[in-house]
C-alpha positions as CSV (number, residue, x, y, z in Angstrom):
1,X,105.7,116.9,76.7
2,X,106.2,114.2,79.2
3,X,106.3,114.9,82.7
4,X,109.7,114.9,84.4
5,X,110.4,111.3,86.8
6,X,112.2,111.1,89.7
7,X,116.0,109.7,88.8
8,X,116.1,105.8,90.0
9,X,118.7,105.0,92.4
10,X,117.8,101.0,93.7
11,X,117.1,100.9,97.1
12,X,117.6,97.2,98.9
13,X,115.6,97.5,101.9
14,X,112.6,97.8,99.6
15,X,110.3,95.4,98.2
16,X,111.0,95.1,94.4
17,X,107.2,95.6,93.6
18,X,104.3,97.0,95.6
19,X,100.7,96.6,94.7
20,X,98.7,100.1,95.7
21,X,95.2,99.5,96.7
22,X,93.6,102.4,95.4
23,X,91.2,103.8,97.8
24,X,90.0,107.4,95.6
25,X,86.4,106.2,94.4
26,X,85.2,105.5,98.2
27,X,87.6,106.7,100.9
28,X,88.4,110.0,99.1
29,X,84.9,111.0,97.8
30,X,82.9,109.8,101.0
31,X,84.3,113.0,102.5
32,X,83.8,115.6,100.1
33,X,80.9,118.6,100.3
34,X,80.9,117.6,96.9
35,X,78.2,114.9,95.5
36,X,79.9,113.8,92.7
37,X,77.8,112.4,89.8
38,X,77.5,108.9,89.1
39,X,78.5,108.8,85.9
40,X,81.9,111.3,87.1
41,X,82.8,108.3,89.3
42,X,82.6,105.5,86.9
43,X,85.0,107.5,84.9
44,X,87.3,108.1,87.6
45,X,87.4,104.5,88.2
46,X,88.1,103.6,84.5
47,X,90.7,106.0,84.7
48,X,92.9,104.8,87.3
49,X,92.1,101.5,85.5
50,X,94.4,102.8,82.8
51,X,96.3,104.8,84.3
52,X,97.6,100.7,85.0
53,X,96.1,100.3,89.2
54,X,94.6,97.0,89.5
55,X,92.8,97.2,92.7
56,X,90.5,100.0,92.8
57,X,87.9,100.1,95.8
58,X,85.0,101.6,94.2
59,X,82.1,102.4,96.4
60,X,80.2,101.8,99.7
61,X,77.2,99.9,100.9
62,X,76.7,102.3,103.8
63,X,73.5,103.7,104.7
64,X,73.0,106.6,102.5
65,X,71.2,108.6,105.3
66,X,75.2,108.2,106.6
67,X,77.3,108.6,103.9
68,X,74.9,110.0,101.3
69,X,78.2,111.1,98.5
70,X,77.8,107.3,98.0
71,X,74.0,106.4,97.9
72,X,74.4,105.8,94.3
73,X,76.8,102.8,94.7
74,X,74.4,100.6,92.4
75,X,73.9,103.0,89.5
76,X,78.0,103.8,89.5
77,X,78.5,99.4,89.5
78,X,75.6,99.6,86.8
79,X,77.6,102.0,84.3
80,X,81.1,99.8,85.1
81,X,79.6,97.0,84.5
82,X,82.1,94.2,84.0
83,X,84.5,96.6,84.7
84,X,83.3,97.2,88.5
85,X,83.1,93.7,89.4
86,X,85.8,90.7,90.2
87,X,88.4,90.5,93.3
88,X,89.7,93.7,92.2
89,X,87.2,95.9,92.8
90,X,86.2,95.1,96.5
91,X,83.3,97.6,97.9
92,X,82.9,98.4,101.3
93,X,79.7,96.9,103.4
94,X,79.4,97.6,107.4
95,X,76.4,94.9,107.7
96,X,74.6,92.1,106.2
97,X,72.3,94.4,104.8
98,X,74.9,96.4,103.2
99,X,75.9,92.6,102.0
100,X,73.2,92.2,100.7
101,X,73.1,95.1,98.2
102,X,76.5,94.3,97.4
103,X,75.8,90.6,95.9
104,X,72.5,91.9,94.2
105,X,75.1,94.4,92.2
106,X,77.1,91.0,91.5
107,X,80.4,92.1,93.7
108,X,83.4,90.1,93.4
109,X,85.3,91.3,96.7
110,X,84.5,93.4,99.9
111,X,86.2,94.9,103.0
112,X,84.5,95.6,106.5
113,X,85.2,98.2,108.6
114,X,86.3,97.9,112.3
115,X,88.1,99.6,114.4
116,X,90.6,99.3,117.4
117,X,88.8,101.6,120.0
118,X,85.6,101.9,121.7
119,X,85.0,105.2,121.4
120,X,85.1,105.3,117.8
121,X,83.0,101.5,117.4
122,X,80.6,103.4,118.7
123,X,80.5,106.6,116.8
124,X,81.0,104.7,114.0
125,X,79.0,101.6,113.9
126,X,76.7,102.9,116.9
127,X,78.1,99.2,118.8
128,X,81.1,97.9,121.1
129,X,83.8,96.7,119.5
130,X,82.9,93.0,120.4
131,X,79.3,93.9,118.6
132,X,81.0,95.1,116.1
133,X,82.8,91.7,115.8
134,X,79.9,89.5,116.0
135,X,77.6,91.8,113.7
136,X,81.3,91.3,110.5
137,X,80.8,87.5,111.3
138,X,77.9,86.6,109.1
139,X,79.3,89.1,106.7
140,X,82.4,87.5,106.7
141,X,80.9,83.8,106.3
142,X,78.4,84.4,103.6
143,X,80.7,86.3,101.3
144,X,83.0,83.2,101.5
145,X,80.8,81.1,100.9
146,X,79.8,83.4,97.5
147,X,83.7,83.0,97.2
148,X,84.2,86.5,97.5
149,X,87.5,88.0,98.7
150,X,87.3,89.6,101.6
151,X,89.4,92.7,103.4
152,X,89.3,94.1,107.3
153,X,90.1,97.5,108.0
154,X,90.6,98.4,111.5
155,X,90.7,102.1,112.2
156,X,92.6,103.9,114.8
157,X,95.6,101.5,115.0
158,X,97.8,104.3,116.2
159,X,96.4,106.9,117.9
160,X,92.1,108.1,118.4
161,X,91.0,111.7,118.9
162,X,88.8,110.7,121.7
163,X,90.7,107.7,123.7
164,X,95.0,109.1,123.0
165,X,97.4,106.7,122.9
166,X,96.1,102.4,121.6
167,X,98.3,100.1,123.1
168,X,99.8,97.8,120.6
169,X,98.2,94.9,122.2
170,X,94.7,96.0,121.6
171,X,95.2,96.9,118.2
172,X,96.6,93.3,117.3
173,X,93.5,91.5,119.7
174,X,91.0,93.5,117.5
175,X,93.4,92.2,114.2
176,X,93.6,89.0,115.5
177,X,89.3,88.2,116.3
178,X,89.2,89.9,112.5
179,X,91.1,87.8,110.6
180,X,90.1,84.7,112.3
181,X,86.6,85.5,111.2
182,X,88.2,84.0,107.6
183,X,89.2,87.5,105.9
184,X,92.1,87.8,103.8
185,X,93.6,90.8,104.3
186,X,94.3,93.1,107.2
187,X,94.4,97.2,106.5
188,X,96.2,98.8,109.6
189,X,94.4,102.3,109.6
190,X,96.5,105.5,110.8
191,X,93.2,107.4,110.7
192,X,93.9,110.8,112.3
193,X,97.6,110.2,110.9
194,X,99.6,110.7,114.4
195,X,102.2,107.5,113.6
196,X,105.4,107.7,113.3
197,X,107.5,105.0,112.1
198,X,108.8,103.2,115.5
199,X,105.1,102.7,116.1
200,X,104.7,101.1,112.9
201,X,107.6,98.7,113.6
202,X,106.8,97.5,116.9
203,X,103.0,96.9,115.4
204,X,103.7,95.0,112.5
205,X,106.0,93.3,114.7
206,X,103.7,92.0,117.4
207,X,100.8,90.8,114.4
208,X,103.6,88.9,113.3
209,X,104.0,87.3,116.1
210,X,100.3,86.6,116.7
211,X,100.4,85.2,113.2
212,X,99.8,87.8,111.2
213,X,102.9,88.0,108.9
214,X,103.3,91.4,107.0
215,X,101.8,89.1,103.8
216,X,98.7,90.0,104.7
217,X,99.0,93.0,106.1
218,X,98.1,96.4,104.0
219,X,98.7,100.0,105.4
220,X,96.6,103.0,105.3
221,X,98.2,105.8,106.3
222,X,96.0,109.5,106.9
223,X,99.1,112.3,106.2
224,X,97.7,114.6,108.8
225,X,101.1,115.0,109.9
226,X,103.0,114.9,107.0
227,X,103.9,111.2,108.2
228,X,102.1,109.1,105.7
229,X,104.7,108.7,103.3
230,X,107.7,108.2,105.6
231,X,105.5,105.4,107.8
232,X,104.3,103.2,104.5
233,X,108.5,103.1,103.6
234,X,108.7,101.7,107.3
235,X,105.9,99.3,106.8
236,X,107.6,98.2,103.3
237,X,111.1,97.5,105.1
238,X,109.4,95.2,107.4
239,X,107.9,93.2,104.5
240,X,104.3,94.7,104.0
241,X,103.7,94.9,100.1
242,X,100.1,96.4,100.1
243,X,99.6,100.3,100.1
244,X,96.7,102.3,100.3
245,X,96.6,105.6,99.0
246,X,94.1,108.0,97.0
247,X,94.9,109.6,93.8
248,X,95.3,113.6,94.5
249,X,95.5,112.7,98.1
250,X,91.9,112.9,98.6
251,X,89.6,111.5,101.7
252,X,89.9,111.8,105.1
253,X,87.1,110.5,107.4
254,X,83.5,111.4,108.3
255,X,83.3,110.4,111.7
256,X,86.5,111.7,112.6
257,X,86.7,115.4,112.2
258,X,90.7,115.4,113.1
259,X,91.3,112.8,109.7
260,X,92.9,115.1,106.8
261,X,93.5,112.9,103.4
262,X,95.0,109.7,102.8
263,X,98.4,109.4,101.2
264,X,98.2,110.8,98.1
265,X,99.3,107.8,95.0
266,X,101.1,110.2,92.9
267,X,103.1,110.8,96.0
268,X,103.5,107.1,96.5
269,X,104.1,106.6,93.3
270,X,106.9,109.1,93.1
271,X,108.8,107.6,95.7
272,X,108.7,104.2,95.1
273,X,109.8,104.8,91.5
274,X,112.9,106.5,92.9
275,X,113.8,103.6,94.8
276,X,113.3,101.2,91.5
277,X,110.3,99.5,93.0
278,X,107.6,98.6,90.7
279,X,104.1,99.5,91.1
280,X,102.6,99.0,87.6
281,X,100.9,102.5,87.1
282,X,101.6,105.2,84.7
283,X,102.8,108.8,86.7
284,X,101.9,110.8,83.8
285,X,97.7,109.4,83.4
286,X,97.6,109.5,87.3
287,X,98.4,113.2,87.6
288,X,96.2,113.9,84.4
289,X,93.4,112.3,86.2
290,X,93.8,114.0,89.9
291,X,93.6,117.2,88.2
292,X,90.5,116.1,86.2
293,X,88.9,115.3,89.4
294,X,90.1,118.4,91.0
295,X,88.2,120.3,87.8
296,X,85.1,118.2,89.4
297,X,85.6,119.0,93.0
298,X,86.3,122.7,92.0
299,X,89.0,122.8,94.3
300,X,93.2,121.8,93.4
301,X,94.9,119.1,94.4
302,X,96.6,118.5,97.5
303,X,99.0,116.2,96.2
304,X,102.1,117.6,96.2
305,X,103.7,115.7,93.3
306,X,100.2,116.8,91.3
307,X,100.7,120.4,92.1
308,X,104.3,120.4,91.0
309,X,104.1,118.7,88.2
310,X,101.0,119.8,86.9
311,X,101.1,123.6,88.5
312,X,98.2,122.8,90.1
């Protein structure tokens, strides 16, 4: 029996389509207690695939000593194969070492990783945020000039466990020294998921008007409030078409113990189908899969569309 679908009333403030930017393969399984096998993750990327998501971030060139529930990043692009490669399926590399792996696996797209505070430049990439800068640069220039795509996160956009409140201006010079590096898209990272949805107006409003125009602008919102949802429809209203989100709402983040899962892309999903927007991916194969992966993690779902409308 088909699952039920949310009833589709138009709504106008909305984009007409949205591309998600699935983030489940890295974001949601770098934070698991759970190693999952290679060979589980190559299938959870070839089931998104047809569950009809087009961009898929797959893995990470970290460090394994760091992030060891990713150390096999080659052998899961090995058993994708074609399937694991081209501007679609961008991996994340913090250095030129990590860079380095990533073109040796014949990569067709990658994202650094910076963030917007101190505090957490450090903790994260063990440098200041300027450091941090200088050390993406050379990642940034060779992988153009591989003609790779290339994607910045910053992290803590809205709010860091350690440092409070980011003023808006920080967060938008950080954006700013980023993209002039030569990348092509921006993620704004809620990572500890304390924004609310003025905040995410008056950001996306000041990158605008440093030249940052909600084109090329993704948002990745953490739903450790229960905000995630509600601050993506705020982004969307200002003209940002790019969501990420994690089938079965999984990830969170290893260097920040306060980060609780990413916005769950049934959830998304849900939503956006409500309000007639398109988004290309089939409700029924994503819930079939979170509950696949759930069977792999040994633990349910925290989706909420996932648990009601597969009972768990």
């Amino acid at each position: 029996m088909r699952l039920p679908l949310p009833q589709v009333e138009p709504d106008p403030t909305l984009p007409r389509s949205v591309t998600v930017y699935e983030v489940g393969p890295r974001d949601g399984l770098q934070n698991e207690s759970t190693v999952v096998p290679a060979a589980v993750k190559a299938e959870f990327v070839r089931r998104l695939a047809a569950a009809g998501l087009g961009t898929i971030e797959t893995t990470s060139f970290v460090d394994p000593r760091w992030v060891p529930q990713l150390a096999d990043a080659e052998e899961v692009l090995g058993l994708l194969g074609d399937e694991g490669r081209g501007a679609r399926r961008p991996v994340l590399v913090p250095n030129e070492r990590g860079l380095d792996r990533a073109l040796t696996a014949g990569v067709g797209a990658v994202a650094i990783f910076g963030s917007a505070t101190e505090t957490f430049a450090r903790r994260n990439l063990n440098r200041t945020v300027e450091e941090s800068v200088e050390m993406f640069r050379p990642v940034v220039e060779r992988s153009r000039a591989e003609g790779l795509w290339v994607r910045a996160y910053v992290s803590m956009c809205f709010g860091d466990p350690w440092e409070g409140p980011v003023p808006v201006a920080r967060v938008v010079d950080v954006c700013r020294r980023l993209m002039d590096l030569g990348c092509d898209e921006l993620s704004l990272g809620d990572t500890i998921g304390v924004g609310t949805t003025g905040h995410v107006h008056r950001l996306l409003a000041a990158l605008d008007g440093a030249g940052i125009g909600p084109e090329r602008v993704g948002v990745h919102f953490h739903d450790t409030y229960g905000q995630a949802l509600a601050n993506t429809v705020a982004a969307l209203r200002d003209g940002v078409t790019v969501v990420d989100a994690s089938t079965g709402g999984l990830g969170g983040c290893p260097y920040a113990k306060s980060a609780t899962g990413n916005l769950a892309t049934e959830d998304l999903v849900w939503a956006l189908e409500g309000a007639g927007v398109s988004t290309g991916t089939d409700l029924d194969a994503l819930v079939a899969t979170s509950t696949w992966m759930a069977g792999h993690l040994g633990r349910p779902s925290p989706s909420r569309v996932v648990r009601a409308l597969a009972g768990g």
